[in-house]
C-alpha positions as CSV (number, residue, x, y, z in Angstrom):
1,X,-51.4,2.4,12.1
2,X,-47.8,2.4,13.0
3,X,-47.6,6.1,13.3
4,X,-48.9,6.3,16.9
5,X,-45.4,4.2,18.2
6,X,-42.1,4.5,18.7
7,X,-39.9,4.0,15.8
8,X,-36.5,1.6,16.5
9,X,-33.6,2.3,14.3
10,X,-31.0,-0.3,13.4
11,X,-27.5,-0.7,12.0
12,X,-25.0,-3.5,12.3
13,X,-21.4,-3.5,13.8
14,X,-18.9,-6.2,13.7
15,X,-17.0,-4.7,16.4
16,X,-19.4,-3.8,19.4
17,X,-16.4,-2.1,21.4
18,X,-15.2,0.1,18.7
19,X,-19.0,1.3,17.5
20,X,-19.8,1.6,21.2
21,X,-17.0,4.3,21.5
22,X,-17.5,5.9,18.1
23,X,-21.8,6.4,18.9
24,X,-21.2,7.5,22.8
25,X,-18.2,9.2,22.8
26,X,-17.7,10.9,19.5
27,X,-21.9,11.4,18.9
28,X,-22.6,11.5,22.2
29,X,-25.3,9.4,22.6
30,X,-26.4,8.0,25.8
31,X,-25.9,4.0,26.1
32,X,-28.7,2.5,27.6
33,X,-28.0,-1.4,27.9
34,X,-25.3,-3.7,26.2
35,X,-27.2,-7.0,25.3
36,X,-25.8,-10.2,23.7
37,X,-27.2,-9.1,20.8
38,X,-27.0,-5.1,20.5
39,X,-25.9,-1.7,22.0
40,X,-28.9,0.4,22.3
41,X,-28.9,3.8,22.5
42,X,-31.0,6.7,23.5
43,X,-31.3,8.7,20.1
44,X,-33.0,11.7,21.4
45,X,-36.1,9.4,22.4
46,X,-35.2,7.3,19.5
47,X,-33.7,3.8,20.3
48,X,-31.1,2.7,18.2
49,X,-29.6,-0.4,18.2
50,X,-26.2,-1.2,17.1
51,X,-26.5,-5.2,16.2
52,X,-23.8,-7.4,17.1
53,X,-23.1,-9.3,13.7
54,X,-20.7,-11.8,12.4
55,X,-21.3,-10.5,9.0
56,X,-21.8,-7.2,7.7
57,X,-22.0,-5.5,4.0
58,X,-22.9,-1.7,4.1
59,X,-24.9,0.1,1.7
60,X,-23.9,2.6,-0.1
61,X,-27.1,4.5,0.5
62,X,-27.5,6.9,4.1
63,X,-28.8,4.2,6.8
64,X,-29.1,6.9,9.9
65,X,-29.4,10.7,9.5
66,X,-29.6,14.0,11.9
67,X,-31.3,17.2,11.5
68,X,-29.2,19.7,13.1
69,X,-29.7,23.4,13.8
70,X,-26.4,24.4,12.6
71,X,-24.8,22.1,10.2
72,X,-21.3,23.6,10.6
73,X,-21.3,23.9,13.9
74,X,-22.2,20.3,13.8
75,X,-19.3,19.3,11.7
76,X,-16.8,21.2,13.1
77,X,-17.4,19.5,16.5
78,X,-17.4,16.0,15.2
79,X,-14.4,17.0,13.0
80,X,-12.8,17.9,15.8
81,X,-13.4,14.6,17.0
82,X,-11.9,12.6,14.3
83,X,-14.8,12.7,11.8
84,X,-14.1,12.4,8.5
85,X,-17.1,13.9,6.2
86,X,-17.4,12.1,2.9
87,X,-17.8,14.0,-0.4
88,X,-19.3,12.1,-3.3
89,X,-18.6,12.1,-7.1
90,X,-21.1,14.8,-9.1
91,X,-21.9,16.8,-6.0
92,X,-20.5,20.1,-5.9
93,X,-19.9,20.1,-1.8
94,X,-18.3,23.3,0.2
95,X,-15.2,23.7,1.8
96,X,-16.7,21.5,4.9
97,X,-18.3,18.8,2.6
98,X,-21.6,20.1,2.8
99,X,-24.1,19.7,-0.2
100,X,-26.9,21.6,-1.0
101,X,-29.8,20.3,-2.3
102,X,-31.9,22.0,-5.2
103,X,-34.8,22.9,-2.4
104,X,-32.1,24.6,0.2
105,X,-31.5,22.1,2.6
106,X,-27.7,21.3,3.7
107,X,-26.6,17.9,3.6
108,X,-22.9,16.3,5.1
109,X,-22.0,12.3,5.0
110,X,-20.3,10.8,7.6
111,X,-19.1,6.7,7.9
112,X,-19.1,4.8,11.3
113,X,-16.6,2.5,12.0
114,X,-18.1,0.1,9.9
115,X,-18.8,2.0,7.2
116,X,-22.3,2.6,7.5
117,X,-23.5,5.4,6.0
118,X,-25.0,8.8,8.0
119,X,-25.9,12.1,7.6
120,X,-26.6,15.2,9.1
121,X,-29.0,17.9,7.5
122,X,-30.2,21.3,8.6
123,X,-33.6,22.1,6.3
124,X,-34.5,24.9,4.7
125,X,-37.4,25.6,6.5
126,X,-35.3,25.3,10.1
């Protein structure tokens, strides 16, 4: 049923300012409307809102990922930007922090200001 609408992504911010900077100015997603309650943002036709909370625990698990093209293309730029890729305990990752999975596809994490957890990937099959 819900595959015929438009998906909404969340994730939560303590700081709207600083997350506001971080998703349009180092991603470069387009902000469509500061609300009360959330920054939403154009997500390549994906609306993502950033919700203003007074409390906030992130997961360790990814929350918000990216396919990309080229994945070191991808990190350079953000690296250049300030973006520091994590690199996790019992993955062997390359000189850029990229993993590869058993099926071919590359892999990089990246935190947000609040430490919520993304990725970008570039599949095998791209």
């Amino acid at each position: 049923m819900l595959r015929d609408y438009d998906l909404i992504a969340f994730v939560a911010t303590l700081d709207a300012s600083r997350a506001g900077r971080f998703y349009e100015d180092v991603l470069g997603l387009d902000l469509v409307e500061d609300t009360a309650f959330a920054l939403i943002f154009d997500a390549n036709g994906t609306s993502l809102r950033i919700q203003k909370v007074a409390e906030l625990k992130p997961t360790s698990h990814t929350v918000l990922g990216w396919r990309v093209p080229d994945i070191r293309t991808a990190i350079e730029t953000l690296a250049a930007r300030g973006v520091k890729f994590e690199r996790f305990e019992g993955m062997l990752h390359d000189e850029l922090g990229v993993w590869t999975s058993p099926s071919g596809s590359q892999v990089a994490w990246l935190k947000d200001p609040d430490g919520n957890l993304a990725s970008l990937t570039k599949a095998d099959t791209d």
